[in-house]
N, C-alpha and C positions, 0 to 999 in steps of 0.2 A: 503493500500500500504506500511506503514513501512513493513523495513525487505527485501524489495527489494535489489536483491544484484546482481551488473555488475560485472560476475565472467571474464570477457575477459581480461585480462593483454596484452592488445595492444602498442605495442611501436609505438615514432610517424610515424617512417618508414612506418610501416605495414598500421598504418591508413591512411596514405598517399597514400601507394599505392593498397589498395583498394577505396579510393574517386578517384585514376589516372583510376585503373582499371573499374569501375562505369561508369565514363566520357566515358572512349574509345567504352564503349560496349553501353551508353545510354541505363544501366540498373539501376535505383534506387535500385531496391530490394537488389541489391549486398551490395548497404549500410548499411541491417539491419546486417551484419557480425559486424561489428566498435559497437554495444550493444548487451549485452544480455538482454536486457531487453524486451521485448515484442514489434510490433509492434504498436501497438494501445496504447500503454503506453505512446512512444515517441511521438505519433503521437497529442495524449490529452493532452502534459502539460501545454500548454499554458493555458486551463482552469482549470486548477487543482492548488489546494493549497501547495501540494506536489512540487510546480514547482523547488524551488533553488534545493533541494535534487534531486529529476529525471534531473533536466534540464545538469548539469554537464554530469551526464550518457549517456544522448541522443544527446547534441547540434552536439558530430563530425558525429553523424549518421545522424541528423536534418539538417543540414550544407549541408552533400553528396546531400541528394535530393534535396535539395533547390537548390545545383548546377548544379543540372542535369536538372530539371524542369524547372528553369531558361533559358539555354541557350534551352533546347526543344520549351519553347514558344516563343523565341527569332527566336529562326529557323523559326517555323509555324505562326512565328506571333499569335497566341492564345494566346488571353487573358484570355480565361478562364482558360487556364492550372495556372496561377498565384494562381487561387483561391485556389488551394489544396495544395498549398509549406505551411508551418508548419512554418516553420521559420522566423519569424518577418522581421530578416536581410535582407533574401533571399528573401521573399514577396514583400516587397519594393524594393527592388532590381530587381525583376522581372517585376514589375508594371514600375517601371524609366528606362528600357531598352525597352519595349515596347513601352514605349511613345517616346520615343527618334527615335528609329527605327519607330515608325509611325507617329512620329512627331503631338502627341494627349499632347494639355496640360493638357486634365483633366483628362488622366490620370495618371498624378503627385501626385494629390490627393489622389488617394491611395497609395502613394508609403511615411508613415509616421513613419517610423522608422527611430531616428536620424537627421541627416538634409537631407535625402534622396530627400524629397521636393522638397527644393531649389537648390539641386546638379540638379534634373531631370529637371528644368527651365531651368537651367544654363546650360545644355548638349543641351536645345532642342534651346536656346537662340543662342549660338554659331552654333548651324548647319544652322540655316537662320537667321544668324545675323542680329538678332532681340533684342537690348539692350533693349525693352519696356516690353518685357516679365518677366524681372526682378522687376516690379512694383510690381506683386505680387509674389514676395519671400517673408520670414519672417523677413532678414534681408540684409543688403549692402552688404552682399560677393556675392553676384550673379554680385552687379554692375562690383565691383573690380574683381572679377576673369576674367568677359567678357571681362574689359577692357584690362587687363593685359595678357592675354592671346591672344587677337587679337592687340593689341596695339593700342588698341584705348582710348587714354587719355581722350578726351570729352567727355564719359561716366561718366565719373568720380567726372562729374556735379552733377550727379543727387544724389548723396551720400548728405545726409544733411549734414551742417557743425556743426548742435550738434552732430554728430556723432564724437568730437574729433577730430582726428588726421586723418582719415579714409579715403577721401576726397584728404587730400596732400599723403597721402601713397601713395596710388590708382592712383593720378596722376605721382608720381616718378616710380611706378612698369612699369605702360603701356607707357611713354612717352620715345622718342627716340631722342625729337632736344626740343630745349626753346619754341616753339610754343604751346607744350601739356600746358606748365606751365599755360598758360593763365585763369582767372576766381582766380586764388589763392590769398588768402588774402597777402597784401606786403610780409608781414615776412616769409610766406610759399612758394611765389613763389621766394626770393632772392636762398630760399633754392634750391629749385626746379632746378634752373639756373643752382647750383653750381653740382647739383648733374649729371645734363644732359649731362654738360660739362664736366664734370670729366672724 
């Protein structure tokens, strides 16, 4: 594969608006315009050695279908269409819209790119608010974002306090009157007070 060469001198306009033009027509293929490089080249680098070198050349081609496949299985609800988006990003991303939209935790699971996981808990947590569902995130921003998001301070419990500071954050983000303060160790809730009242 050395020697590969993406002769398309693409501005970002143009790639823009072939990924706008792609979407409108819910055509993928349109996206192999954004590389020269071969389809099946973009479509393998994820297992390929070659990946930093190809993966530049492919990602905005990579990126298009992902975007298109994505909202396609969003539409139809198919799960299986996930299977064949290329794009890590977009993979998980497809997997964490379908669960959300089908309100399936496991399939969160698949969605392991980045903190995709725990965002896709945290979308499915807030739609049936459900703060328990955050037990198994990887980490407290599921608590905190639930809580602060719906404003509900008492979540905010459940943030360990070796977690630092995390805990009084969490309860200053989501609380709206001195009653969120409550559970804070003295010195975080005088804060808490001060901050409520403010």
């Amino acid at each position: 594969m050395p020697g590969l060469k993406d002769e398309y001198n693409l501005s970002n306009s143009e790639i823009l608006n072939i990924i706008k033009q792609a979407g409108e027509q819910d055509n993928p293929t349109l996206c192999n315009k954004i590389s020269s490089l071969p389809a099946e080249v973009c479509d393998s680098i994820y297992d390929r050695s070659l990946k930093e070198q190809l993966d530049s050349k492919c990602y905005p081609r990579n990126n298009c279908i992902g975007s298109i496949i994505t909202n396609r299985a969003a539409n139809k609800k198919d799960i299986s269409l996930c299977e064949t988006v290329v794009a890590p990003d977009w993979n998980s991303e497809c997997y964490s819209r379908l669960a959300v939209e089908l309100k399936d935790v496991s399939l969160c699971k698949k969605a392991v790119y980045g903190v995709a996981y725990d965002d896709c808990l945290l979308e499915i947590a807030i739609a049936e608010n459900n703060p328990k569902l955050c037990e198994k995130a990887t980490t407290f921003n599921c608590y905190y974002q639930f809580a602060r998001k719906l404003n509900q301070p008492e979540v905010c419990q459940s943030i360990s306090l070796s977690e630092g500071n995390a805990r009084y954050n969490c309860v200053l983000a989501a609380s709206k009157d001195a009653e969120g303060c409550a559970g804070l160790p003295a010195d975080w809730y005088d804060a808490c007070i001060k901050q409520v009242q403010a």
